[in-house]
C-alpha positions in Angstrom: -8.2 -31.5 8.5 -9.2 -28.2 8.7 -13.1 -26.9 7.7 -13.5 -23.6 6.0 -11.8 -21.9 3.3 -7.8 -22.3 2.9 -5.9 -19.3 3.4 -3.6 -19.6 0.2 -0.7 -17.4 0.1 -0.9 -15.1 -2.6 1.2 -12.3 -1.6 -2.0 -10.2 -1.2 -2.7 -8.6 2.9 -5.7 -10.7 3.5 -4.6 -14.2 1.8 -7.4 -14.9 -0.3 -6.3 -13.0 -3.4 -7.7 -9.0 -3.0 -5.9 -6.5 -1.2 -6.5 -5.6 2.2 -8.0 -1.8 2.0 -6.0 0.8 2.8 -5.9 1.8 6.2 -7.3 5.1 7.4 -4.5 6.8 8.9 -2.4 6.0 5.1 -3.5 9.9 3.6 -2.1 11.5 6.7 1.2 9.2 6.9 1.6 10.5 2.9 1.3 13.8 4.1 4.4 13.0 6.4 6.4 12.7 3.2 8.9 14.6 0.7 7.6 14.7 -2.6 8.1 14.7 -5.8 9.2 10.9 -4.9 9.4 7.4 -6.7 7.7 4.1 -5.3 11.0 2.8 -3.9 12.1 6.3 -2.0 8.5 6.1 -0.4 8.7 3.2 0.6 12.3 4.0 2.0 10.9 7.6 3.8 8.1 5.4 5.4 10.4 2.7 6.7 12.5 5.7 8.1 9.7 7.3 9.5 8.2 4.4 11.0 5.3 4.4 9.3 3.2 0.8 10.0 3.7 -1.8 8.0 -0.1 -1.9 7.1 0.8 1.1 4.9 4.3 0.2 4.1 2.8 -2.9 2.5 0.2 -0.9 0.3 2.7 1.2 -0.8 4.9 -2.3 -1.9 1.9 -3.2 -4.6 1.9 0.6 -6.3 3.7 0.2 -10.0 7.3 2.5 -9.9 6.2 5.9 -10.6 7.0 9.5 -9.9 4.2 10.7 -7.3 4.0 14.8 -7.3 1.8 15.0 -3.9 0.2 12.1 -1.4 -2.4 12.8 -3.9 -1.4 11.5 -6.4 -0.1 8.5 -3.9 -3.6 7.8 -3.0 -5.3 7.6 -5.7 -2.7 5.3 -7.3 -3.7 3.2 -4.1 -7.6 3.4 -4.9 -6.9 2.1 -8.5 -4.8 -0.5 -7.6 -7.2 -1.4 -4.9 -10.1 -1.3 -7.8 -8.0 -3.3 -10.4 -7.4 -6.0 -8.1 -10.7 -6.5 -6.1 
């Protein structure tokens, strides 16, 4: 048996329910983008790009919408960050 807390899998980064912050290097990678772009061509220019899979797995949990700028990208990412910790 294993002491602690149980890592539960809640399809959150960190496993215990809040989203992992964003990492640091994410507003630069945006900038690496073509805008004006949906959620799921993001993701797809990131994937292409290589972009890690630290931010290709925020960008996942963002709601399908048209972002203008990386922006407007990351501040979707602080308010889903703030909704959900």
């Amino acid at each position: 048996m294993t002491r602690g807390r149980k890592k539960w899998k809640t399809g959150f980064a960190n496993g215990y329910g809040a989203p992992a912050l964003p990492p640091d290097h994410m507003a630069d990678d945006m900038a690496r983008l073509r805008y004006p772009a949906r959620t799921n061509w993001l993701i797809e220019q990131a994937v292409s790009a290589d972009i890690s899979s630290d931010v290709i797995h925020v960008l996942k949990r963002l709601p399908d919408h048209e972002f203008m700028n990386p922006d407007e990208v990351m501040q979707s990412v602080a308010e889903v960050h703030h909704l959900a910790g």
